[in-house]
N, C-alpha and C positions, 0 to 999 in steps of 0.2 A: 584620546583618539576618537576620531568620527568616521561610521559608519552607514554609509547609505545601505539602505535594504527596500524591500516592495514585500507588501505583506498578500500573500494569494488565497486561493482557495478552489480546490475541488471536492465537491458532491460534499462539502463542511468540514474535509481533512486542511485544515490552513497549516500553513508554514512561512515561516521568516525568510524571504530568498537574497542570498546579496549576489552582487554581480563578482566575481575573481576575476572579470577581463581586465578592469579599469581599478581593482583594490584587493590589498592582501587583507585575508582573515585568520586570525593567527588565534591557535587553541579554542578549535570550535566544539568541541566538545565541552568546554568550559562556559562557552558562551550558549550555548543551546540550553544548559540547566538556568543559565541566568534570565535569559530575556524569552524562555517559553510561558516563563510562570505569567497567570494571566492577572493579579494582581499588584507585583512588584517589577513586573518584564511585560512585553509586549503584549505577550500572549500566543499560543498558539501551540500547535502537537509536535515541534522542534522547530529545526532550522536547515536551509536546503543552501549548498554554494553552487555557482553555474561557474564554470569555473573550465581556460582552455584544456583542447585534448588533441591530439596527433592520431587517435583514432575516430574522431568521429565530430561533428560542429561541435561539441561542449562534452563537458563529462558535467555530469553532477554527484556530490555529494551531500551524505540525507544526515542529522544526526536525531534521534530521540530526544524527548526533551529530559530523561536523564541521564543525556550526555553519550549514550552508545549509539555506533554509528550500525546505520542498517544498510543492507545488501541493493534495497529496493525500495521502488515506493511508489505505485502503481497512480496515485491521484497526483501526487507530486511529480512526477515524470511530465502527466501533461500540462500543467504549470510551468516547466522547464520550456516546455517544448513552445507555448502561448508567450514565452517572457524572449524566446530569441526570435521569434518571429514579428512582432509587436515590437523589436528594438533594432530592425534588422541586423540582426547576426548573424539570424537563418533562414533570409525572406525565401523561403520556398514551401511546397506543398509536400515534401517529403522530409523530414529533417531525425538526424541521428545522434544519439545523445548515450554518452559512456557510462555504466555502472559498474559497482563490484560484480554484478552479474552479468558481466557484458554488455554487448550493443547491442542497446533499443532502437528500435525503425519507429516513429511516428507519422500518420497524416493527421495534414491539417485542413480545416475547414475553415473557412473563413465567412465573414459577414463584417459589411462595411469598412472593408480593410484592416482587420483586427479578427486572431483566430480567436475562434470562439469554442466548437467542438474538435476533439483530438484523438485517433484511434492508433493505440498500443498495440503494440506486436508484442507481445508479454512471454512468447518464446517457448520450448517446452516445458512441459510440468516436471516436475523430475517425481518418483515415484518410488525410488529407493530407500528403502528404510536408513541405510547407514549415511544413502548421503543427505539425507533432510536436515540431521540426522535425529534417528527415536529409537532406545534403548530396546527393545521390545528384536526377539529372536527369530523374527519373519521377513521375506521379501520386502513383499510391501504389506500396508497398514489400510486395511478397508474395512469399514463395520466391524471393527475388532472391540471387544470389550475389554475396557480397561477402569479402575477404579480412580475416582482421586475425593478426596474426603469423606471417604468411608462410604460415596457411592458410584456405583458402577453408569458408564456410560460406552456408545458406541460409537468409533472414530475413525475418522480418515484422515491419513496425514500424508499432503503433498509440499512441497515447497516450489515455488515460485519466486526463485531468487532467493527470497526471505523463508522461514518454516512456517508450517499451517497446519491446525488439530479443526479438523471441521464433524460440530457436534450438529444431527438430525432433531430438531426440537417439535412439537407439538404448539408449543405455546413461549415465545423469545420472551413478551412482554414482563411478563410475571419473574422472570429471573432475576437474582441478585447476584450482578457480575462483579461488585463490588467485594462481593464475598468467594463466589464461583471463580474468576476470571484468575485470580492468582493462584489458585491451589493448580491449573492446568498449567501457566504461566513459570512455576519454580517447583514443577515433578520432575522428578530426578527420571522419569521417561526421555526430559527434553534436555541432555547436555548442554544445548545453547538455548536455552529459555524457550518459548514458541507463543506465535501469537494466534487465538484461536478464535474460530466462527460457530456461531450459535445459529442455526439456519432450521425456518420454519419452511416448505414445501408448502405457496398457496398449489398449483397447478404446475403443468410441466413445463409452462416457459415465464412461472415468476416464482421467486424466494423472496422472500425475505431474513435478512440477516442484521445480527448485533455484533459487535466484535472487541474483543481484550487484545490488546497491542502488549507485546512484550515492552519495558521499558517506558509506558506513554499510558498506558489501563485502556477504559474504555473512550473510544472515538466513534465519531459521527460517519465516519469513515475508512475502507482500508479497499485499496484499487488493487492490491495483490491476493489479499484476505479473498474478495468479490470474486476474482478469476479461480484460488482455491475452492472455493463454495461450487462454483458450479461445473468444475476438475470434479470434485466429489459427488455433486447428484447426479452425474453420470455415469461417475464408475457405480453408483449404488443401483441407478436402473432408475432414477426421478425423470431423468430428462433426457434429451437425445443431442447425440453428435449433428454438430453444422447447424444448427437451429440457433437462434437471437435469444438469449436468455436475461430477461429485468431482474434485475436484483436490485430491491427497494434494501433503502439503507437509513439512517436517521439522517443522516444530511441528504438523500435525495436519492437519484438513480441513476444505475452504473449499467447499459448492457453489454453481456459477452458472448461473444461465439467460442467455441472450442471444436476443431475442427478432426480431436484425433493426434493431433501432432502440433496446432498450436493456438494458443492462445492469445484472442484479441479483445481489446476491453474499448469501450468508446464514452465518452463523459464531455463535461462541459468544464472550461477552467475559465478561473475569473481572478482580476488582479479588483483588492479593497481597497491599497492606497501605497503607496510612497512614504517615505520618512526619512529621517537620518539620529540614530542613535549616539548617546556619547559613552564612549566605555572607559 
């Protein structure tokens, strides 16, 4: 079997997109562990289907590249959103796109007839402890200390479609998340794993942040993670409501407003190239 796919990229979170208008992808969670690996597969931090929907221009589905499927996917959405406008499916400046977390509203920005930048309506935060969900006996979870390899840290945990542990750092660089990134990742705190942000405070309207993806480790990347991040240096008193917040990231930068009640992320998406795989 041959598959066509378009290999993208936002802010360096890449994913494998196939089109489902014009082709079936069958057992893609199978296929995402296969062709993410970046020396025996294509390469990249999963794999994304656009794929029709009866509620909205497309639905997309996201998979990990070990195979589990996520809720959301904040850089990949607007990759979704640049891939149907760029092929008209969805040549317009407003376009809607289906997740397990609902419909997403995206604009689109255009330059020389090809969107270029894309701003997420990424929806409300949710703030409930059981529904993120985080085993821990409180409302919500704000600068709460909790331990995970025998050391104590202070966390805020929102979800954004997806779950999020956003850890206040002093200094991101010097971490070994290699070692860090799974003990928060498989604490029996997170029922369904969580993917968590390591965020340094330069000033009140830039972060900087690292992040451990559940299922994927660390990325260059996480558009949900980025809107988490600064969901939390506001509840913490960092930064302020309706203000344009930079979050520098290792693949580049993500800014976000959070208005109180919702969440907009704005980035840049880029398609690398085209292919066609044989399975």
């Amino acid at each position: 079997m041959k598959l066509k796919f378009t290999k993208m990229q936002g802010c360096g979170n890449d994913y494998i997109y196939f089109d489902c208008f014009n082709q079936d992808v069958s057992n893609p969670e199978k296929l995402s562990k296969k062709l993410s690996d970046r020396r025996y597969g294509i390469g990249g931090d999963g794999i994304i289907l656009i794929c029709p929907s009866s509620a909205a221009d497309a639905k997309m589905r996201m998979f990990n590249k070990d195979g589990s499927e996520g809720k959301m996917c904040g850089n990949g959405i607007r990759c979704v959103g640049k891939y149907l406008y760029d092929n008209n499916i969805a040549k317009k400046n407003i376009i809607t796109i289906e997740t397990l977390s609902g419909v997403k509203t995206l604009k689109v920005f255009v330059k020389d007839g090809k969107a270029t930048i894309l701003t997420v309506n990424m929806g409300k935060p949710e703030l409930d402890t059981k529904k993120i969900p985080v085993n821990i006996d409180l409302k919500t979870v704000i600068n709460h200390k909790a331990n995970f390899g025998g050391k104590d840290y202070s966390i805020t945990c929102v979800s954004m479609g997806n779950p999020h542990c956003v850890v206040f750092c002093k200094d991101i660089t010097s971490l070994n998340l290699e070692d860090i990134g799974p003990l928060f990742e498989n604490s029996k705190l997170f029922p369904e794993k969580i993917n968590t942000e390591f965020v340094e405070v330069i000033d009140e309207k830039t972060l900087n942040m690292r992040v451990w993806e559940r299922g994927s480790g660390e990325t260059l990347a996480c558009g949900t993670g980025a809107s988490a991040a600064v969901v939390a240096a506001i509840l913490n008193g960092f930064c302020g409501k309706d203000e344009e917040i930079e979050v520098k990231l290792k693949g580049g930068i993500l800014r976000i407003i959070y208005t109180g009640d919702e969440v907009y992320m704005s980035g840049r998406a880029e398609k690398v190239y085209e292919g066609v795989v044989e399975i």
